[in-house]
C-alpha positions as CSV (number, residue, x, y, z in Angstrom):
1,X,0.8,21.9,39.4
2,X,2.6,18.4,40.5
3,X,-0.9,17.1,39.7
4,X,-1.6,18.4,36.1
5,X,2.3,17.8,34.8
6,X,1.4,14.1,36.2
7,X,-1.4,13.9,34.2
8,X,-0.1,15.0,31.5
9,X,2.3,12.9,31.4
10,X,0.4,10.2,31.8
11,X,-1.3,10.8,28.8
12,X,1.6,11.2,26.6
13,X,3.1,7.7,27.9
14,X,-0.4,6.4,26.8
15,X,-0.3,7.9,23.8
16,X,3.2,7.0,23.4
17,X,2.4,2.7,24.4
18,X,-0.5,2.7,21.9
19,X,1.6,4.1,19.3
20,X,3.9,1.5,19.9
21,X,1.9,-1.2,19.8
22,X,-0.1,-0.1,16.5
23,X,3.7,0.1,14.4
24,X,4.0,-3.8,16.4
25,X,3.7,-6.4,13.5
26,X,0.8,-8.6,14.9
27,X,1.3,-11.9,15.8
28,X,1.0,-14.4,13.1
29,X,-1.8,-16.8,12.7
30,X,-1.2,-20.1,11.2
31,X,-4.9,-21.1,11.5
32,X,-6.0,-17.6,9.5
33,X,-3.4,-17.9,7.1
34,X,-4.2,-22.0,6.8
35,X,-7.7,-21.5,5.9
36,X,-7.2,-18.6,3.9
37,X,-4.8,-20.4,1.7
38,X,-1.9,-18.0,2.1
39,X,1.5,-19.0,1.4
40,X,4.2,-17.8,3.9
41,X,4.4,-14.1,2.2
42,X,0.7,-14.2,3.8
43,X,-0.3,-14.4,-0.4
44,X,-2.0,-16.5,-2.7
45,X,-3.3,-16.2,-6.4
46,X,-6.4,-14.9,-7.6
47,X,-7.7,-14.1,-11.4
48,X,-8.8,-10.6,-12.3
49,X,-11.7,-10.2,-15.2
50,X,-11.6,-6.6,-16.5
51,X,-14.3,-5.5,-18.0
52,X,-14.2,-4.0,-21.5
53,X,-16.7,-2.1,-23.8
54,X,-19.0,-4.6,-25.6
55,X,-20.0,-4.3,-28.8
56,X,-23.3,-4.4,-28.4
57,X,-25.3,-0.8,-29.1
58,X,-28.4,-1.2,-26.9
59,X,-30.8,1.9,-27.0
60,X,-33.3,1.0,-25.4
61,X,-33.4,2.0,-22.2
62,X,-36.0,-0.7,-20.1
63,X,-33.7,-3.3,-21.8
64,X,-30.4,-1.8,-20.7
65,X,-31.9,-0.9,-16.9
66,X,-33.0,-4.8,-16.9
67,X,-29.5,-5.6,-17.8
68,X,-27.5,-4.0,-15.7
69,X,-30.1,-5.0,-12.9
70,X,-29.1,-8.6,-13.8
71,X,-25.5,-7.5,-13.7
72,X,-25.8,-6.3,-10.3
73,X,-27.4,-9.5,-8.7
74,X,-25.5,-11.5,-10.6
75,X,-22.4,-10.1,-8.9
76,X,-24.5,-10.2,-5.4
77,X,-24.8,-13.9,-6.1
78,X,-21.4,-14.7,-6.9
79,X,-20.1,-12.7,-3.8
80,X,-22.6,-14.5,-2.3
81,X,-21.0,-17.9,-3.2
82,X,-17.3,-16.6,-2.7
83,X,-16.4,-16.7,-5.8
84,X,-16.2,-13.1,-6.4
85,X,-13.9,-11.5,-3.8
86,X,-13.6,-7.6,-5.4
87,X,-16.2,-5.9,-8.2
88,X,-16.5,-2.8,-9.3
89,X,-16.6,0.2,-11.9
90,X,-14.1,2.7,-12.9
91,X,-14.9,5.9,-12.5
92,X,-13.4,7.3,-15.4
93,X,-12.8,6.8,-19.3
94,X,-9.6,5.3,-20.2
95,X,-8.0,4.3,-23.5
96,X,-8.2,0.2,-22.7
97,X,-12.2,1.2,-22.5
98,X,-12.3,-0.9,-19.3
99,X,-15.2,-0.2,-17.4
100,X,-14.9,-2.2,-14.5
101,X,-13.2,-5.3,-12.9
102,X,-13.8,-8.5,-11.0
103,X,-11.6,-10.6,-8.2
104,X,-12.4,-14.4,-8.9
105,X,-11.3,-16.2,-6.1
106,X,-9.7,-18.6,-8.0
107,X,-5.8,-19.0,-9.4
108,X,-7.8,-21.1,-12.7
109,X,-8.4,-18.6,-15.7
110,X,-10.8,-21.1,-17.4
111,X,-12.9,-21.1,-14.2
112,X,-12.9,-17.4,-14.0
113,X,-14.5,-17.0,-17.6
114,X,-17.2,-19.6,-16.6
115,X,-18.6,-17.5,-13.7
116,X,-18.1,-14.1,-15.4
117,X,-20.4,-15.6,-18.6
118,X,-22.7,-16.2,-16.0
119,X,-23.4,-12.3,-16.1
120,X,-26.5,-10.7,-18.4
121,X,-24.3,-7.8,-19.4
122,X,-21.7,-10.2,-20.7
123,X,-23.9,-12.5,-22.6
124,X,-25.8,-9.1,-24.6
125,X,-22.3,-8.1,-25.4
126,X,-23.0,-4.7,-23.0
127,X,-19.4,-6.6,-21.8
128,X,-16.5,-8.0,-23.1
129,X,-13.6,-9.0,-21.0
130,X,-9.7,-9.9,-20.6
131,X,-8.7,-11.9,-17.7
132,X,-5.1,-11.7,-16.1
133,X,-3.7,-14.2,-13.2
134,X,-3.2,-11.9,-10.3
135,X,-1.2,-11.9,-6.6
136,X,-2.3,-10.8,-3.9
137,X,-3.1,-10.7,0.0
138,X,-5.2,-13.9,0.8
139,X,-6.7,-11.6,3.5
140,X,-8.7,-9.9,0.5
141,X,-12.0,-11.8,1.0
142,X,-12.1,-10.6,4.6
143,X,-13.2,-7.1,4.1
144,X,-16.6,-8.1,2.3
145,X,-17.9,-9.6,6.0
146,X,-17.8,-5.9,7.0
147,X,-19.3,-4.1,3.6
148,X,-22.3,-4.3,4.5
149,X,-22.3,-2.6,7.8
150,X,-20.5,0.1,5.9
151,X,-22.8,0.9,3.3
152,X,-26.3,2.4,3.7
153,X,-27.6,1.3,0.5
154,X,-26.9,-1.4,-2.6
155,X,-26.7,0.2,-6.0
């Protein structure tokens, strides 16, 4: 009886230190945060590109399949690159017709609207686009070393 209260105790000190520990604020880096360009909120500024309903009306099919192709590598490449930090659709219709949205990693609009012209959809007019400086964690760019041992296939 001595033995299984001990243990079970045990465990809920365990339990108890590791809970601990994950609510501790971890330590800070200064090299991370240096080459990550964060300022001392552990921020920095970025430039969203939202993507808007073009007004281009393309029916055919092939051609709008070769588009979107080019879309999609286009946004592999500038990942690639670091330029691009966050891309992706919304999943549903909204009243701004914004279809999907970019993170440049950049704070400088004007470089932002170069790289996103760099994208077949955009130059057919399949996209328009706003852009919007933005705030954010400088830890953003991090997560896209681990997307791809996430995800099974590329769309």
């Amino acid at each position: 009886m001595k033995l299984k209260i001990s243990l079970i105790l045990t465990v809920l000190a365990t339990g108890l230190i590791f809970a601990q520990q994950k609510a501790e604020k971890p330590k800070f880096n200064q090299e991370l945060a240096t080459s990550l360009g964060a300022d001392k909120y552990g921020m920095r500024p970025y430039t969203v590109v939202m993507l808007t309903t073009g007004t281009a009306k393309i029916e055919d099919k092939a051609q709008m399949s070769e588009l979107m192709k080019g879309h999609m590598t286009n946004i592999g490449k500038l990942a690639n690159e670091g330029k691009i930090v966050v891309a992706g659709p919304f999943l549903e219709k909204n009243k701004e017709n914004y279809r999907g949205m970019f993170i440049f990693n950049t704070k400088s609009k004007e470089e932002a609207e170069q790289w996103v012209k760099t994208d077949p959809a955009v130059q057919a007019g399949v996209f328009n686009y706003e852009i919007f400086p933005w705030y954010g964690s400088a830890a953003l760019p991090l997560y896209l070393k681990h997307h791809g041992e996430i995800a099974k296939e590329n769309p």
